[in-house]
BALUM-158651 format. One record per residue (C-alpha): residue in one letter; residue number from 1; x, y, z. Coordinates in steps of 0.02 Angstrom, whole numbers. Layout:
BEGIN
A,NUM,X,Y,Z
...
***
This chain:
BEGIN
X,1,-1361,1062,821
X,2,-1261,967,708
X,3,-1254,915,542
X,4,-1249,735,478
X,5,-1141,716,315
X,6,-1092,598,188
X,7,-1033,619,-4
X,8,-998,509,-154
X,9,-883,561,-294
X,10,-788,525,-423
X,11,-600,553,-482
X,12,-472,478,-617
X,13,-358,472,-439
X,14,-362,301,-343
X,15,-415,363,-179
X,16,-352,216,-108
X,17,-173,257,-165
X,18,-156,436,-170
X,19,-260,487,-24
X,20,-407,616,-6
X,21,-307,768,-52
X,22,-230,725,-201
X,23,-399,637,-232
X,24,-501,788,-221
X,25,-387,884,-357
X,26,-482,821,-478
X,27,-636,757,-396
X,28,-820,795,-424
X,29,-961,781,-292
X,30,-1096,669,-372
X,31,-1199,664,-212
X,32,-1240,745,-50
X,33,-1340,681,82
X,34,-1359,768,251
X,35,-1481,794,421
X,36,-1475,930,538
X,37,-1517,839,714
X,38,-1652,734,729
X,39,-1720,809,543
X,40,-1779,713,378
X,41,-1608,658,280
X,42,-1597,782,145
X,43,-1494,758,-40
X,44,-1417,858,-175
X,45,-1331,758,-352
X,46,-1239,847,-480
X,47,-1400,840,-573
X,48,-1483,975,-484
X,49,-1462,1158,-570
X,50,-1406,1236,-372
X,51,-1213,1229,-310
X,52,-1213,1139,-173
X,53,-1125,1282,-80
X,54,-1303,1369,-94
X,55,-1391,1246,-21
X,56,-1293,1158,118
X,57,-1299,1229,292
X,58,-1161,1223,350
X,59,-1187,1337,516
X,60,-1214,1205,612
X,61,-1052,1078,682
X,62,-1014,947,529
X,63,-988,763,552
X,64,-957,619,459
X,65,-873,478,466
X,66,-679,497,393
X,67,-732,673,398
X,68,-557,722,316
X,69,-630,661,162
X,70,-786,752,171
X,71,-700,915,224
X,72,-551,902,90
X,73,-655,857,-54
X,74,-776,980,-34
X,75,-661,1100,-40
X,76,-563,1035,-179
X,77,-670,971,-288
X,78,-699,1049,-453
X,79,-889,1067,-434
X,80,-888,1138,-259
X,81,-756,1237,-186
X,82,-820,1231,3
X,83,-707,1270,118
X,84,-717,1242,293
X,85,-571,1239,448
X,86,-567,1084,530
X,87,-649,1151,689
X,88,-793,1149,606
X,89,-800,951,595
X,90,-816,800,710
X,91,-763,624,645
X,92,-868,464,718
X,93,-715,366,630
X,94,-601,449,745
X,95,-743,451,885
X,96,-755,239,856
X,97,-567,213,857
X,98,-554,305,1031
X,99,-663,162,1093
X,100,-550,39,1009
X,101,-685,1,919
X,102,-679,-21,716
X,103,-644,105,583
X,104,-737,75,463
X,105,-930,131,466
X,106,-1022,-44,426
X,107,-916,-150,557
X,108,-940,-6,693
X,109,-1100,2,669
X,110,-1094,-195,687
X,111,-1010,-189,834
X,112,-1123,-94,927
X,113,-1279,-169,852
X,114,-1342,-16,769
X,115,-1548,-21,715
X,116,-1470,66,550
X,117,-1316,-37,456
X,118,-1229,19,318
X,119,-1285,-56,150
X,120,-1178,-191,61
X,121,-1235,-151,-116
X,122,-1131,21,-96
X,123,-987,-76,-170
X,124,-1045,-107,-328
X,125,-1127,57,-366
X,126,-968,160,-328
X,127,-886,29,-446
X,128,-1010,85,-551
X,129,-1014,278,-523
X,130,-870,332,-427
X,131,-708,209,-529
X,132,-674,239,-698
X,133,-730,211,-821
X,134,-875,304,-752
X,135,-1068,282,-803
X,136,-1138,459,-798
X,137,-1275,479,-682
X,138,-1456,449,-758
X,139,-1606,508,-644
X,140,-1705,345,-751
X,141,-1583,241,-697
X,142,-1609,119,-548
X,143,-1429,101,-511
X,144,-1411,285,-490
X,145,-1561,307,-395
X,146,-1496,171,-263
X,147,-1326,261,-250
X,148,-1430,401,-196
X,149,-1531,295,-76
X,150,-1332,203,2
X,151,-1287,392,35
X,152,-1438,435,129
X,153,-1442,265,222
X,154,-1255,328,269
X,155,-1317,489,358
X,156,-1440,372,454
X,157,-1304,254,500
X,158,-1167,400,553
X,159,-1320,482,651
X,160,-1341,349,756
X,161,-1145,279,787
X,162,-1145,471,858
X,163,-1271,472,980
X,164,-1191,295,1039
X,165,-1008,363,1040
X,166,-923,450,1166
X,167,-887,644,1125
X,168,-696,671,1055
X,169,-584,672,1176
X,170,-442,810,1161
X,171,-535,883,1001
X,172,-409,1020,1018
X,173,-264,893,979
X,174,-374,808,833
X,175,-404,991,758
X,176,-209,1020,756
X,177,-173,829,683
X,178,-296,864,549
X,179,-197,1030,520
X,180,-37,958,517
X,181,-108,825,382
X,182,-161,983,273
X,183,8,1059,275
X,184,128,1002,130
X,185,259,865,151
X,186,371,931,2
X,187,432,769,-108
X,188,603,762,-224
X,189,503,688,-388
X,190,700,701,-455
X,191,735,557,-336
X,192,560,456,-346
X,193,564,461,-541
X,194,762,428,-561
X,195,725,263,-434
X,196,568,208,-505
X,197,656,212,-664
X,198,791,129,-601
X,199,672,-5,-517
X,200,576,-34,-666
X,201,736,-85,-739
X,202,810,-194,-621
X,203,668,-306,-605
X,204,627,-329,-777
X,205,816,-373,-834
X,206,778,-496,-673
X,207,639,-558,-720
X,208,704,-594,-892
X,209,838,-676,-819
X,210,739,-791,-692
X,211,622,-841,-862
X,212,809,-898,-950
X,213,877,-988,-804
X,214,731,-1095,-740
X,215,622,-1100,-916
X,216,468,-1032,-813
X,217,323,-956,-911
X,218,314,-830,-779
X,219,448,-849,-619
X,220,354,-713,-541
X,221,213,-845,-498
X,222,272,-907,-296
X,223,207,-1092,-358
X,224,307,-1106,-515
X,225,474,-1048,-412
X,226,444,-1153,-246
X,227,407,-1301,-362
X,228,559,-1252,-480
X,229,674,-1236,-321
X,230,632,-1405,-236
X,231,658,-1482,-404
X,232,854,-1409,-396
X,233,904,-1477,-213
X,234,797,-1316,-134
X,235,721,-1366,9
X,236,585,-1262,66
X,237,402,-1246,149
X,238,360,-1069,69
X,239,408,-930,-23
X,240,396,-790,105
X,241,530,-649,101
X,242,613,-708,246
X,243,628,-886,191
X,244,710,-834,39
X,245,819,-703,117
X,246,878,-834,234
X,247,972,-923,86
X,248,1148,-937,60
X,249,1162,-938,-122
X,250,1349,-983,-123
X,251,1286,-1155,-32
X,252,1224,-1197,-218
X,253,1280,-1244,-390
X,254,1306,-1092,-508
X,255,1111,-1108,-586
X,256,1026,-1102,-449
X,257,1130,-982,-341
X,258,1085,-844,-469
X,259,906,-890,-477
X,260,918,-863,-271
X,261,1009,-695,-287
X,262,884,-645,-414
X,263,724,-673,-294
X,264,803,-625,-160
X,265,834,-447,-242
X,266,663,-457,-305
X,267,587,-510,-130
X,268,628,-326,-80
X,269,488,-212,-75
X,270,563,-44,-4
X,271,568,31,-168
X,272,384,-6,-171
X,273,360,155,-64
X,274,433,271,-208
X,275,288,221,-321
X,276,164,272,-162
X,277,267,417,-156
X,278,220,459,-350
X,279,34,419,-311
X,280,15,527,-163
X,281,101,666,-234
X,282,-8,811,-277
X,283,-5,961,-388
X,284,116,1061,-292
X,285,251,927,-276
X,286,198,870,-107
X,287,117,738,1
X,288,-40,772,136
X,289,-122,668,233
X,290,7,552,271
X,291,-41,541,479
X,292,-162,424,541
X,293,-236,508,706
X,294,-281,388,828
X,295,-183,231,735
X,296,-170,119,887
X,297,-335,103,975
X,298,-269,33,1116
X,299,-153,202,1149
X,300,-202,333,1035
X,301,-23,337,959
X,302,-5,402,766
X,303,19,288,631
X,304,60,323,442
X,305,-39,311,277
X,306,-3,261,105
X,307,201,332,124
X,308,196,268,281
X,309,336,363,353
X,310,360,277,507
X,311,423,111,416
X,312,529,186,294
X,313,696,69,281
X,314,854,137,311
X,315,929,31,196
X,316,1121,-14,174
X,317,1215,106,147
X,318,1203,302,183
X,319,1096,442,105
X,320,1237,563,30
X,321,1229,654,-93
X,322,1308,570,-217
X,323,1169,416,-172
X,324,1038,552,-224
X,325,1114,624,-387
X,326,1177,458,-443
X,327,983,373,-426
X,328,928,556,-491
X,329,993,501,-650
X,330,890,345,-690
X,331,1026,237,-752
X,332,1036,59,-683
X,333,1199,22,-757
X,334,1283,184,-684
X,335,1209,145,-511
X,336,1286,-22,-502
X,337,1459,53,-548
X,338,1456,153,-405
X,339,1384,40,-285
X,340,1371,-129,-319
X,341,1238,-263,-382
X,342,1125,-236,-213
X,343,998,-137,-315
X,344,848,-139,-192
X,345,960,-119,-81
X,346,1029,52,-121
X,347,886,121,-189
X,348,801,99,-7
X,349,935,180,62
X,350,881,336,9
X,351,672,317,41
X,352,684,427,181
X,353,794,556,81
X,354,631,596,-26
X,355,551,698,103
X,356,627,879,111
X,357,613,1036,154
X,358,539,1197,19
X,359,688,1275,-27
X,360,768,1400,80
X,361,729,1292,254
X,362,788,1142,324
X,363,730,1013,404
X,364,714,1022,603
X,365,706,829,670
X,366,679,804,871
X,367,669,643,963
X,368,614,624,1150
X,369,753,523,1229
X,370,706,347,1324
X,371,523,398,1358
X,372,454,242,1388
X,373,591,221,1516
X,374,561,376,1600
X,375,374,365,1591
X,376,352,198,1672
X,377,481,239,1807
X,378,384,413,1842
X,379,216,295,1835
X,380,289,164,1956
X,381,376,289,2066
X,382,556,205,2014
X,383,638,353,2111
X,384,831,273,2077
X,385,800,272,1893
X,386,710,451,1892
X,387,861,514,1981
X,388,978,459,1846
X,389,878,508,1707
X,390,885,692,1799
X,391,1068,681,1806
X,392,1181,624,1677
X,393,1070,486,1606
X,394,1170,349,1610
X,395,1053,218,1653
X,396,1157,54,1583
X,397,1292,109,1722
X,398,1165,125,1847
X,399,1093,-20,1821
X,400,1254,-120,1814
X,401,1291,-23,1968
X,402,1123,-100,2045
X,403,1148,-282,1991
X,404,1348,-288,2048
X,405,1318,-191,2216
X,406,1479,-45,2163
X,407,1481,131,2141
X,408,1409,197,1954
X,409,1601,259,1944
X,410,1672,106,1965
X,411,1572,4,1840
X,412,1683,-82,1704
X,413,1639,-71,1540
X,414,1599,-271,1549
X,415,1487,-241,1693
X,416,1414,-78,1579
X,417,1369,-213,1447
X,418,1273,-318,1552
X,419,1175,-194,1622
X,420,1139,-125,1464
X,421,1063,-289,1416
X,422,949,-311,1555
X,423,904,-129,1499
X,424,873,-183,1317
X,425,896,-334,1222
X,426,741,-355,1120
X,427,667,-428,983
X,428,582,-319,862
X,429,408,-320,814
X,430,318,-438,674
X,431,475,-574,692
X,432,378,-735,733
X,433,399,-848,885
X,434,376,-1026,878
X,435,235,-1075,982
X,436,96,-1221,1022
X,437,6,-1116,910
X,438,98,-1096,769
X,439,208,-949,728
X,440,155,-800,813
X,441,217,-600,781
X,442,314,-553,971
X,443,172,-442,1003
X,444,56,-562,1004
X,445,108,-686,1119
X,446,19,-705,1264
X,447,34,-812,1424
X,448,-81,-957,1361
X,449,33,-992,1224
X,450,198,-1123,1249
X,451,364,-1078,1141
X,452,481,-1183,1065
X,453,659,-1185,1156
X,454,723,-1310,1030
X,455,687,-1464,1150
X,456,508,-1427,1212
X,457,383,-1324,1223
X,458,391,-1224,1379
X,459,307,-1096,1477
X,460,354,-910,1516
X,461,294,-778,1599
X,462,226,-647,1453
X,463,269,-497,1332
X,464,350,-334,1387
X,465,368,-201,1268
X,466,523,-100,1260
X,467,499,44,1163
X,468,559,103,1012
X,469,761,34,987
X,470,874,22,861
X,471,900,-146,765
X,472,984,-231,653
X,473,954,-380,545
X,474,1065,-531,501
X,475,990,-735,417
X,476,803,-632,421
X,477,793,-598,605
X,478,793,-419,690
X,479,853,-395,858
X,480,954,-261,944
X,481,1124,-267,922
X,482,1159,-354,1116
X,483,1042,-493,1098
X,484,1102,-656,1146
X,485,1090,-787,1003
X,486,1145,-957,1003
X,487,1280,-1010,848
X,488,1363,-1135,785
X,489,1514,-1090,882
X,490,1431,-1051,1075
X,491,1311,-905,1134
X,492,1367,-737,1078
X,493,1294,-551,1054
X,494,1190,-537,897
X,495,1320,-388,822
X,496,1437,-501,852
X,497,1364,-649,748
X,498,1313,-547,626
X,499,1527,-445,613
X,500,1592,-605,623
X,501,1451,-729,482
X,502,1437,-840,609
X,503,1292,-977,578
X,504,1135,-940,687
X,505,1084,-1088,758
X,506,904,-1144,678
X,507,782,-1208,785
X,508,612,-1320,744
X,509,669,-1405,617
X,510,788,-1530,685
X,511,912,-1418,758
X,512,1015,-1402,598
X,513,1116,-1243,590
X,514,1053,-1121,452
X,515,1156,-1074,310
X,516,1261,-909,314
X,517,1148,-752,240
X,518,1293,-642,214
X,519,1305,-461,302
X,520,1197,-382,422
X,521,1078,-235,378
X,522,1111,-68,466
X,523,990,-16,596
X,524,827,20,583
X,525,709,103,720
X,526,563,-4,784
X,527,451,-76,904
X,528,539,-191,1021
X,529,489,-347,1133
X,530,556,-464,1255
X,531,493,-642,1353
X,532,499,-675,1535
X,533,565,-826,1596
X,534,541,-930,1436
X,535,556,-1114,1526
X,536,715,-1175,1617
X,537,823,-1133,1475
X,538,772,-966,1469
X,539,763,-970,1270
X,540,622,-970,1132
X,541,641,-978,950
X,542,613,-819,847
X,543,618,-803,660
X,544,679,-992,630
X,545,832,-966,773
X,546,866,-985,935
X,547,892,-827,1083
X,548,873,-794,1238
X,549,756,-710,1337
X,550,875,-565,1374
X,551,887,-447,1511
X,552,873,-499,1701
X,553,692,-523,1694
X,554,752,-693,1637
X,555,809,-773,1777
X,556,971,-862,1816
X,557,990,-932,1656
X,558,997,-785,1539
X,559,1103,-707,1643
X,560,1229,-839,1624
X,561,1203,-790,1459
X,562,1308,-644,1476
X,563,1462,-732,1548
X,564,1403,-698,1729
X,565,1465,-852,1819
X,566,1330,-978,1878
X,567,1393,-988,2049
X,568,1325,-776,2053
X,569,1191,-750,1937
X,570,1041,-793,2047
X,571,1133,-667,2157
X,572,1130,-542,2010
X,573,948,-604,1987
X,574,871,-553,2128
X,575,988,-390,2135
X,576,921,-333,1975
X,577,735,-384,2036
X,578,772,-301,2221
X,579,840,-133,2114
X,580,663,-121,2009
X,581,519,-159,2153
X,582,424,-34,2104
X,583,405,-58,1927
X,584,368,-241,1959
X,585,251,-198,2097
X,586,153,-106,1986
X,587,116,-221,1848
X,588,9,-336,1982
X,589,-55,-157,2055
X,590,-142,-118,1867
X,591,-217,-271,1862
X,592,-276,-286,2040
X,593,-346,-123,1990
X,594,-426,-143,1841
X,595,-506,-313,1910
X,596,-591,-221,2065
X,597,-637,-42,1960
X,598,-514,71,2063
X,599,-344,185,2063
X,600,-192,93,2049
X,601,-111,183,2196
X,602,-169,379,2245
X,603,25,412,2295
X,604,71,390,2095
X,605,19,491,1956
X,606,-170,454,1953
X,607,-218,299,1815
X,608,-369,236,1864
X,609,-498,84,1793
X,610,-679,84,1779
X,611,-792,-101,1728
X,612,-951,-114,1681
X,613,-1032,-251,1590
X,614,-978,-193,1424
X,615,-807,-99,1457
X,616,-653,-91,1534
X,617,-594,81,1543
X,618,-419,140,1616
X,619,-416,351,1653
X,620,-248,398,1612
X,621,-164,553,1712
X,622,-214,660,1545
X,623,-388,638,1571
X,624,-401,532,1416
X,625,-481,367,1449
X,626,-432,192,1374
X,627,-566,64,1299
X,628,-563,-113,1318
X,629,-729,-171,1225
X,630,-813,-333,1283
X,631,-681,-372,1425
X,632,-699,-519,1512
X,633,-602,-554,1655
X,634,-482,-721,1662
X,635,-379,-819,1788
X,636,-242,-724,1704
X,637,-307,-554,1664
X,638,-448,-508,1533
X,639,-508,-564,1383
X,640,-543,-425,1259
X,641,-646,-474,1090
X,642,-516,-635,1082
X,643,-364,-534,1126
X,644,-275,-581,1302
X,645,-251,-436,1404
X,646,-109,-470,1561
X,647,-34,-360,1683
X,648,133,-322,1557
X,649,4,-266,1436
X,650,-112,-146,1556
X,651,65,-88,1593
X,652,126,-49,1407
X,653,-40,19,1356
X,654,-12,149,1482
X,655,171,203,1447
X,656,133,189,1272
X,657,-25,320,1303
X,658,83,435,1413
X,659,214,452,1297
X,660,76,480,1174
X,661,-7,620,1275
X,662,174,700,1308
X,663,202,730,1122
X,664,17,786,1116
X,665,50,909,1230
X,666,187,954,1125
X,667,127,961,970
X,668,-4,1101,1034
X,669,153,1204,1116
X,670,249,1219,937
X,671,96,1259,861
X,672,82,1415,1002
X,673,276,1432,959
X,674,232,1476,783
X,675,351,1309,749
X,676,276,1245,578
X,677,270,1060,622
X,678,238,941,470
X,679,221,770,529
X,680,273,659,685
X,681,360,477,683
X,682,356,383,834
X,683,387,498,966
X,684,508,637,859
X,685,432,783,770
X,686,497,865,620
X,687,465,1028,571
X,688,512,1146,413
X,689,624,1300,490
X,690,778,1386,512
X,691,906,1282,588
X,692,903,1426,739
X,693,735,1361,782
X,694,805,1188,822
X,695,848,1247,1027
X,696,654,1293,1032
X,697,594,1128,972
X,698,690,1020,1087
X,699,630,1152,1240
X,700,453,1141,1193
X,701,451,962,1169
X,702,508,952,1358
X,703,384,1073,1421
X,704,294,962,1545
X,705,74,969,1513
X,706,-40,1038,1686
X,707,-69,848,1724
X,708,102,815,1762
X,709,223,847,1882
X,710,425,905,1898
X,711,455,727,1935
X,712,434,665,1748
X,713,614,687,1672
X,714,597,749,1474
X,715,743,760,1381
X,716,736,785,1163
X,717,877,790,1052
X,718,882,842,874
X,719,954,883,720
X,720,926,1007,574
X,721,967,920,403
X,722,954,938,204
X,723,817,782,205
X,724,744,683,321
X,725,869,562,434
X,726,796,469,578
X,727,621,398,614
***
């Protein structure tokens, strides 16, 4: 039978900042409502003369909602002392994002239409109770005895979101993710305190600049700037980072370039991250907690908390050691001696430095190679591109090899570059497209939308996701480095505008070129995107400027792109189509499927969909299953509580799931390994170790799960380092 759970407390630590486990340091439990089954909700408050580990029965299964909070607190608080292993807990949080539905207890309860909802007045009363300055609890007072009454309406609510969710899937995956969050992330405070000292410093002396320059009461205000700026010969809609960052300061008279420089180093926020780093830190130096199990609800991938370590900047320029001592010291004048007035800058090159190993072990960093690559091509049976990625792996030679009808061997290293680009080319995520619509993040756009190709609007032919690629940034948009961009001097690669300054071609607002930025930023690894077939150009506006729709999805036209002569690129076209049929074929095969309630094909490793009047559900090979809440089908797919659903998205939601269950499957194989794993970034996994234990990692991470067969390529690569590199 199990237990229904829910707590209130109270700390000096912002729980929303430093996270349950630093939290629960020095937390006290004020209240303790539970229900065993079906039984009468029961309570306990820090008023009562018995512990509460005397009177709450835990023998039976735990759940709660967020149940890390319940299970770290109570066994870190200072009036309780509890502790339990976290297979002795189930999560309806973690149960409710499963079902894509929401997190949070009042809006899942919501969206299910729950007899019981969570009560709004909660708010207030842990305002009251639970947030310093605290009001001690009063058993005459009615606020107190209400707090009481919003913890046992909790139980009620959590009790019934259970009986309507579906039981955890893989709870022997969540047990080792909630594990992994309990182990210690070890922190250089050295490093966070020298560059939050070195912050603090910076952005005052800017600040009191800014105030001197434009006579501003308080030039941190976006109003008083924008309206300050457009007064000088400024021209601009809003104040957003990459407005500002898009700004060539030299274009400018002398006052109001160094007002620009000054908010542009101020429009940074990387070094924001060292101050979460501070928060989160707790007694022992380190950070827990930092993994969000479950993040995507469409795939079940991880996503970061609070540190977020899967969006920590690379900066621009590299993490030495003499970086690390020189920001150790705390002295913004010294730091600017050695490396220039780029302050934000710097100090975000070395975020990703802060994590490191206890002394005595390194750091053990492994990253599956081109998964989302090999998984699609193993979903679509894509036998050519499975054979190469069992070989040598040189897929941008096959593929060249493919489109130009020659041996791999023979491929030139202009014909490698083009077939690299219909390989990649992509835009990365959150950079906004131009549409009918407004301006809408990449991943985002859907079929129904029309995007700007700096004559029209047009049509195109969807997303497709990419994977995770390196990029690089240059005048505020991020793009891999062989994107084609259109300048003021003709259609290059995107590396190449950004070696050589030349002006990106702005489009949407009369076709003017943009001004010159300066340099690029190095590379950063993200979430990447592309368009098919955006109109007869074969080009859409991203980020303000003008690109193409790159690889050879894109028709005629973006092939020309890459200096492929007109006369043979609807040759190359449908070469490049003809070399992939199976990978196209099974985009329309997913969502023939998923519109009748069947397999996609029983030769293929088995994905399957299931409709009912609620649900669209898609079985992946795992086992796990895929929720689509309120799906609706359309002319052009599904409709999913206002979200468009195509065929490239079916498609991505299953690679990105796969790829997810691989590193599952690996996570549970280090942990049988004795490998001490301490968090996972996209799909790499680092682990604290002796560099001799790097060889393991990489095999285990390869080690293919029961559900799938030989015919699923793995390949990892790693490193062992000082501090953490990659991500």
């Amino acid at each position: 039978m199990p237990i229904h759970v829910d707590i209130e407390s109270r700390s000096y630590i912002d729980l929303t900042k430093a996270g349950a486990h630093a939290y629960a340091e020095d937390a006290e439990v004020l209240i303790c409502c539970w229900a065993v089954d079906d039984g009468e909700v029961e309570c306990w408050t820090i008023l009562d003369d018995e512990p509460l580990s005397k009177v709450l029965p835990l023998d039976h299964k735990a759940c709660a909602h967020n149940s890390q909070f319940e299970r770290v607190v109570l066994a870190g608080a200072r009036n309780v002392k509890l502790h339990t292993e976290p297979e002795a807990w189930d999560c309806t949080a973690t149960r409710a994002r499963m079902m894509n539905l929401p997190a949070s207890l009042a809006d899942a309860a919501q969206a299910l239409g729950l007899e019981h909802q969570k009560d709004r007045r909660g708010q207030a009363l842990i305002r009251k109770f639970s947030i310093p300055p605290f009001t001690e609890p009063d058993p005459e007072d009615k606020d107190w005895l209400d707090f009481i009454d919003y913890c046992k309406q909790d139980v009620e609510v959590e009790r019934e979101l259970s009986r309507k969710l579906k039981k955890m899937a893989q709870p022997e995956v969540w047990y080792q993710d909630q594990r992994i969050n309990d182990r210690a992330i070890y922190l250089d405070g050295a490093l966070i305190d020298g560059a939050i000292a070195i912050d603090t410093a910076h952005r005052e002396r800017c600040m009191s600049q800014l105030r001197e320059l434009t006579g501003l009461d308080n030039p941190n205000s976006t109003a008083q700037l924008q309206g300050w700026l457009n007064n000088n010969g400024v021209e601009i809609e809003d104040m957003r980072k990459a407005t500002i960052q898009s700004l060539n300061p030299s274009d400018y008279t002398p006052e109001v370039a160094e007002v620009l420089t000054l908010r542009q180093q101020l429009s940074q926020t990387s070094s924001k991250k060292y101050h979460a780093m501070k928060v989160s830190t707790c007694s022992d130096g380190a950070a827990r907690g930092i993994l969000q199990y479950y993040g995507a609800g469409n795939t079940g991938r991880w996503a970061g908390r609070r540190i977020q370590p899967q969006n920590l900047a690379r900066g621009t320029v590299k993490a030495t050691s003499t970086l690390r001592d020189t920001i150790k010291t705390g002295d913004l004048d010294w730091l600017e001696t050695l490396y220039g007035d780029d302050v934000q800058g710097v100090l975000g090159s070395a975020l990703r430095s802060a994590l490191i190993p206890p002394k005595g072990q390194s750091m053990l960093i492994s990253d599956y190679s081109a998964i989302e690559a090999r998984v699609l091509a193993w979903l679509a049976g894509e036998e050519w591109v499975l054979e190469e990625f069992r070989g040598d792996g040189k897929i941008y030679e096959a593929t060249a090899a493919k489109m130009y009808g020659v041996n791999k061997a023979d491929v030139t290293k202009a014909q490698r570059q083009n077939g690299k680009g219909a390989t990649l080319g992509c835009i990365a995520e959150g950079e906004g497209v131009l549409t009918n619509k407004g301006i809408v993040p990449i991943e985002s756009v859907t079929c129904d939308m029309l995007l700007w190709d700096g004559v029209e609007f047009v049509g195109h032919d969807g997303l497709i996701f990419k994977g995770y690629q390196e990029v690089i940034e240059y005048e505020g948009l991020r793009a891999t480095r062989d994107h084609i961009v259109f300048t003021s001097e003709g259609e290059c690669r995107f590396d190449h505008a950004a070696e050589s300054g030349k002006r990106l071609i702005q489009s949407g607002s009369g076709g003017e070129t943009l001004r010159v930025a300066g340099g690029h930023n190095p590379r950063e690894k993200v979430r990447v995107y592309d368009i098919l077939n955006a109109g007869p150009r074969h080009r859409f506006t991203v980020s303000g400027r003008l690109v193409h729709n790159c690889g050879f999805g894109g028709g005629a036209g973006a092939v020309q792109a890459f200096g492929i002569e007109g006369s043979i690129a609807q040759k190359v076209v449908t070469d490049w189509r003809a070399a992939n049929p199976n990978i196209r074929k099974y985009w329309y095969d997913c969502m023939r499927a998923a519109k009748r309630g069947s397999v996609v094909n029983p030769k293929l490793p088995r994905v399957e969909y299931k409709r009912n009047r609620s649900w669209l559900m898609c079985k992946l090979p795992s086992g796990r299953i895929l929720y689509y809440p309120n799906a609706r089908p359309t002319d052009n797919g599904f409709e999913s509580n206002g979200r468009k659903i195509w065929h490239g998205i079916l498609v991505e939601n299953i690679v990105q799931a796969v790829a997810r269950d691989l590193l599952a499957n690996a996570l549970m194989e280090c942990e049988k390994e004795g490998l001490d794993v301490r968090f996972t970034i996209h799909d790499e996994i680092v682990c604290y170790g002796d560099p001799d234990q790097l060889p393991l990692l990489e095999e285990v991470m390869c080690r293919l799960p029961e559900w799938a067969d030989e015919n699923l390529p793995l390949n990892a690569e790693g490193e062992v380092a000082n501090w953490y590199l990659k991500g």
